[in-house]
KEGU-36772 format. One record per residue (C-alpha): x, y, z. Coordinates in steps of 0.5 Angstrom, whole numbers, padded with zeros to 4 digits, always signed. Each point is the difference from the previous one (the first is absolute). Example, Ala and Ser with C-alpha at 12.3 -4.5 7.8 and 13.67 -1.06 7.14 Angstrom:
residues 2
+0025-0009+0016;+0002+0007-0002;
end
This chain:
residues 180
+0157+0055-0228;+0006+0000+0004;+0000-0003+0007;+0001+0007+0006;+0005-0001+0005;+0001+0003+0006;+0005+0006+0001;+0005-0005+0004;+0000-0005-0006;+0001+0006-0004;+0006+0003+0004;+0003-0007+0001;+0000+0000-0008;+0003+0007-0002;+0006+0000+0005;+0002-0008-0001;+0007+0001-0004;+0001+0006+0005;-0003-0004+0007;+0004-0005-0003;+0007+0003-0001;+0000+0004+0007;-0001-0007+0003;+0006-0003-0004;+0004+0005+0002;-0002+0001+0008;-0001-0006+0003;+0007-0004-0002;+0002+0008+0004;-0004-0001+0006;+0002-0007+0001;+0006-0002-0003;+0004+0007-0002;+0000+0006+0004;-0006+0001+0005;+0003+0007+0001;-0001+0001-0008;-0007-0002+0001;-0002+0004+0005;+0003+0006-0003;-0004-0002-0006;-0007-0001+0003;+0001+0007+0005;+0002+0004-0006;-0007-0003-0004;-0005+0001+0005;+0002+0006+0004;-0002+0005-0005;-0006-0005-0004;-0002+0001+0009;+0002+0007+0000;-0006+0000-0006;-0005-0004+0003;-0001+0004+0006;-0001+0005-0003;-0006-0001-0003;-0008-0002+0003;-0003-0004-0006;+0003-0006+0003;+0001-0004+0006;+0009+0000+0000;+0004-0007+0003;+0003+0001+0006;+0006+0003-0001;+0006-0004-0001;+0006+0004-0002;+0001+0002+0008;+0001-0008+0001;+0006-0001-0005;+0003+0007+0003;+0001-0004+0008;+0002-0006-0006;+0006+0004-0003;+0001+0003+0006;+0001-0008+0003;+0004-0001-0005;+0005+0007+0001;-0003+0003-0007;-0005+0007-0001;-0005+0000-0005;+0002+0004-0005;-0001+0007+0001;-0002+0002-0007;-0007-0002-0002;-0002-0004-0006;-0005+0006-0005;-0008-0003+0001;-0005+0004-0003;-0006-0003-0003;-0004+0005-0004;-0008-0004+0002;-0001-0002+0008;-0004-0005-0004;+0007-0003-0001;+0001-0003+0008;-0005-0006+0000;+0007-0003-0005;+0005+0003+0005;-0003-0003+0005;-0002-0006-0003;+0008+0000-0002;+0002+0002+0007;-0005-0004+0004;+0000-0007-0006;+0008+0000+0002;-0001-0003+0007;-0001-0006-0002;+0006-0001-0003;+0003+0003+0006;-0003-0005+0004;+0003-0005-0004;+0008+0004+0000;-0001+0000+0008;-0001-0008+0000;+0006-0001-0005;+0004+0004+0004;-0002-0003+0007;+0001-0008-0003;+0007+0004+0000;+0002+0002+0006;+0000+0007-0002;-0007+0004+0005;+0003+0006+0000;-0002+0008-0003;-0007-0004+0000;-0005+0005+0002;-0001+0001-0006;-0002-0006-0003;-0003-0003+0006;-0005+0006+0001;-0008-0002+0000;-0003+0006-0002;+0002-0001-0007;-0003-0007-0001;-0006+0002+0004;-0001+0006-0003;+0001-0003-0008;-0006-0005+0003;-0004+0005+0001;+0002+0005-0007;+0000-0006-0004;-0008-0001-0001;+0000+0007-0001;+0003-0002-0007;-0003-0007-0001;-0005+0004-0004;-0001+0004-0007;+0002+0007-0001;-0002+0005-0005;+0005+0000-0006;+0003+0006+0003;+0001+0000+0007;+0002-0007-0002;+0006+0002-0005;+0002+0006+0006;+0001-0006+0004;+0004-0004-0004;+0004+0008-0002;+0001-0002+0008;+0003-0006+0000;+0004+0001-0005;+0003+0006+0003;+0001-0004+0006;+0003-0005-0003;+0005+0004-0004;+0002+0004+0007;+0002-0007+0003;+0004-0002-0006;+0004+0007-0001;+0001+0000+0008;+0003-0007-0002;+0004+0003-0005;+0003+0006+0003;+0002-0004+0007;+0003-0006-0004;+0003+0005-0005;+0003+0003+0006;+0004-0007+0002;+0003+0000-0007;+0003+0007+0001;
end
């Protein structure tokens, strides 16, 4: 008989290789590379998965986070890109992945904000610096740290996934705009 695993191990799981690719490319960008690039990326991902999120009354949303990266790039003489990335999941069942891929990436802001500190650059940072997010995941998290029935649970994965791939087509088309 094979052992159950909660949602979060299973959506942990299923989006590794794509987790582990958008982190590949983010976060040399954000400390290392162009943070201007970086803001555009995350502002363009999340805004319309926001957009969405806020649209539905299954579930508690996360604070909203891409009016904080606009006051950043406005920080850093940039606009948000006025086109928004097409975000249209087809279940509302697919929002515990979007916000487990939303809020989960907290963490690692935390740890780009620490990195950038340790070297003198504290700009632009509302973004990564906000507590809502942090607190929020804390809260959405136990929510997830139990099994779900097979269905819901592959909606949430579809969920994720999509976030995943939104992140990683707005990293393409932004840096692909650099190349042009």
């Amino acid at each position: 008989m094979a052992a159950s695993r909660c949602l979060r191990d299973m959506l942990k799981s299923a989006t590794r290789a794509q987790h582990d690719a958008l982190d590949a490319h983010l976060s040399p960008l954000a400390v290392e590379g162009d943070y201007r690039i970086f803001m555009e990326i995350q502002h363009a991902a999340r805004a319309p998965a926001e957009s969405w999120l806020g649209g539905l009354s299954t579930e508690a949303v996360p604070p909203l986070q891409s009016p904080l990266i606009a006051m950043d790039l406005a920080e850093l003489g940039a606009e948000p890109a006025a086109a928004m990335l097409p975000f249209h999941p087809q279940d509302h069942r697919e929002a515990l992945g979007v916000i487990w891929a939303l809020a989960g990436s907290s963490l690692g802001n935390r740890a780009i904000l620490q990195r950038r500190r340790k070297r003198g650059e504290a700009v632009a940072d509302r973004f990564l610096s906000d507590p809502a997010m942090p607190q929020f995941w804390a809260e959405f998290r136990p929510r997830i740290e139990r099994e779900f029935d097979a269905e819901t649970a592959g909606h949430a994965i579809t969920g994720a996934r999509r976030m995943f791939i939104t992140f990683l087509t707005s990293y393409q088309l932004m840096t692909s705009r650099l190349a042009a």
